[in-house]
N, C-alpha and C positions, 0 to 999 in steps of 0.2 A: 504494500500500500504506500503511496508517494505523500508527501507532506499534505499536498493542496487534498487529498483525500482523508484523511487523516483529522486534518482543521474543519475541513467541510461535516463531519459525521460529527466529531465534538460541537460542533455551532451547531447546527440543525437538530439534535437531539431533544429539545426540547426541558433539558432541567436545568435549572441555573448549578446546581450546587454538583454537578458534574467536573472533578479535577481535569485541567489543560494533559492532554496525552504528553508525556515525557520522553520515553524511552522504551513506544511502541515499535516494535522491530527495527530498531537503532532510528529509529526518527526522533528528532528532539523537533520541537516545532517555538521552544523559546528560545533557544539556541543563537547567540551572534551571527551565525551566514544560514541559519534558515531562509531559505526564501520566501516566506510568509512576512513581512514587515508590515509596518504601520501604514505605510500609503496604498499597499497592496489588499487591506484589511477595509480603509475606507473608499478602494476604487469598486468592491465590489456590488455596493449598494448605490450604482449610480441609474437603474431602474426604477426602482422603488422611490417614489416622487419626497412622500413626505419627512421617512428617514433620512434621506440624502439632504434636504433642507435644513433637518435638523443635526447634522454629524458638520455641515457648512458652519451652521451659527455655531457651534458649539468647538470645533477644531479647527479653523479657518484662520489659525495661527502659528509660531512654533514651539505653543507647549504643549503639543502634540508628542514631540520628543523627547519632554521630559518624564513624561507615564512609564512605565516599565510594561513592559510588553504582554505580561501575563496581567495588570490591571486594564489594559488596552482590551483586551481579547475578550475579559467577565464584563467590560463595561459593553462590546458591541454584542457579545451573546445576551443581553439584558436587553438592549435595544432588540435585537431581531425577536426576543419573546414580545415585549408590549409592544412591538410595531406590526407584527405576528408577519413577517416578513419568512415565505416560503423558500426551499431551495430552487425552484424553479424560476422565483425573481432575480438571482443573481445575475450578473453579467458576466460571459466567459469570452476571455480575448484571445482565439487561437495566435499559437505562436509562428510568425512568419521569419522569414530567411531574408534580409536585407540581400536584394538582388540590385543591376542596376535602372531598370524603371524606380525602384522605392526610391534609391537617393537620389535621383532626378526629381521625381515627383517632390522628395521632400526638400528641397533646394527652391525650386518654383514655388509651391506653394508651399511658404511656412507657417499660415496658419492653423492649416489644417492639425493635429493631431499624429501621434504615429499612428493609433488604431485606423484612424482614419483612413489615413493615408493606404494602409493594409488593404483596407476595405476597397478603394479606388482601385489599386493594382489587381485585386479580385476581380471586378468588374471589367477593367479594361483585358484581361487575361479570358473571360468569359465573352467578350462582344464580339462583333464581326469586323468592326472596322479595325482590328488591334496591329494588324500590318501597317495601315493608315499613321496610329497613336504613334506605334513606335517610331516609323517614318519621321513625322512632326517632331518629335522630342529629341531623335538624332541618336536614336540605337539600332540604327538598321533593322534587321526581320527581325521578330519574335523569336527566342530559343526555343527550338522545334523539343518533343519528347521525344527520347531515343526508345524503338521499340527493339524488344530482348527478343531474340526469335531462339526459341526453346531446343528446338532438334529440326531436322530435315524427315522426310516424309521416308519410311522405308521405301516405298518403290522407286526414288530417288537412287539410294542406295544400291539397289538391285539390279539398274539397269543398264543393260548392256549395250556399250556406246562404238562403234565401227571406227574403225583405224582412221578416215575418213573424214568424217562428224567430229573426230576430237580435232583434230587437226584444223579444219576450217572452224571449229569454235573458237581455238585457243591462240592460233597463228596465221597470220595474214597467208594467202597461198596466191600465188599466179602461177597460171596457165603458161607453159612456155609450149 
């Protein structure tokens, strides 16, 4: 089980008085290089209209930093009970690969967001015109996917090719 599963199952559990998971299969999740932090704790409720108003007025400074992390985590499992916030209202940010459309994109437009930005490259990766896009932006063709071709066809294999046929396949032949 990976941290963000881990923190997810402890939040969503429903009982305040449930201890933070320590040293669930070598996960620490209050641990200094956990990747579970404090901004990654209040980016999660950025769906959920009213909590998120309220985690603004209330953290929308930097003594945010000064909490310790395990009072961080009982103060937003407290909010997600009396806000009665579902796991299903969370926001999940697939993780992308800084290609070079992203840091084009995110050079031109800087105010977008990275997610955002993600989001765009998606869309432009799914359109029609994406030969067009990249054309304009100055990346030549789109990176094509390379298809894996598994094995050859036994009757490839099998078959029986004339002295001939290989010859004019393989090497130029003239007639003299």
């Amino acid at each position: 089980m990976s941290h963000y599963q881990t923190f997810n199952n402890w939040l969503f559990d429903g009982i305040l008085s449930t201890d933070i998971p320590k040293a669930h299969e070598n996960i620490d999740i209050l641990k200094y290089n956990s990747p579970i932090t404090h901004t990654f704790v209040l980016q999660l409720f950025l769906r959920n209209g009213s909590l998120n108003h309220y985690l603004n007025e209330v953290f929308n400074n930097i003594g945010l930093r000064y909490l310790t992390k395990e009072e961080l985590f009982y103060f937003i499992k407290k909010c997600v009970i009396d806000f009665r916030v579902n796991r299903r209202d969370i926001v999940f940010y697939p993780f992308r690969h800084q290609d070079k459309l992203y840091s084009i994109l995110r050079q031109r437009v800087p105010e977008l967001k990275n997610n955002d930005i993600s989001l765009l490259c998606e869309i432009i990766d799914r359109s029609e015109e994406k030969d067009l896009i990249y054309e304009t932006l100055g990346l030549g063709k789109p990176p094509k996917k390379q298809k894996i071709k598994i094995g050859k066809n036994k009757t490839d294999k099998k078959s029986n090719m004339s002295l001939k046929k290989l010859l004019e396949e393989h090497f130029s032949v003239m007639k003299t």
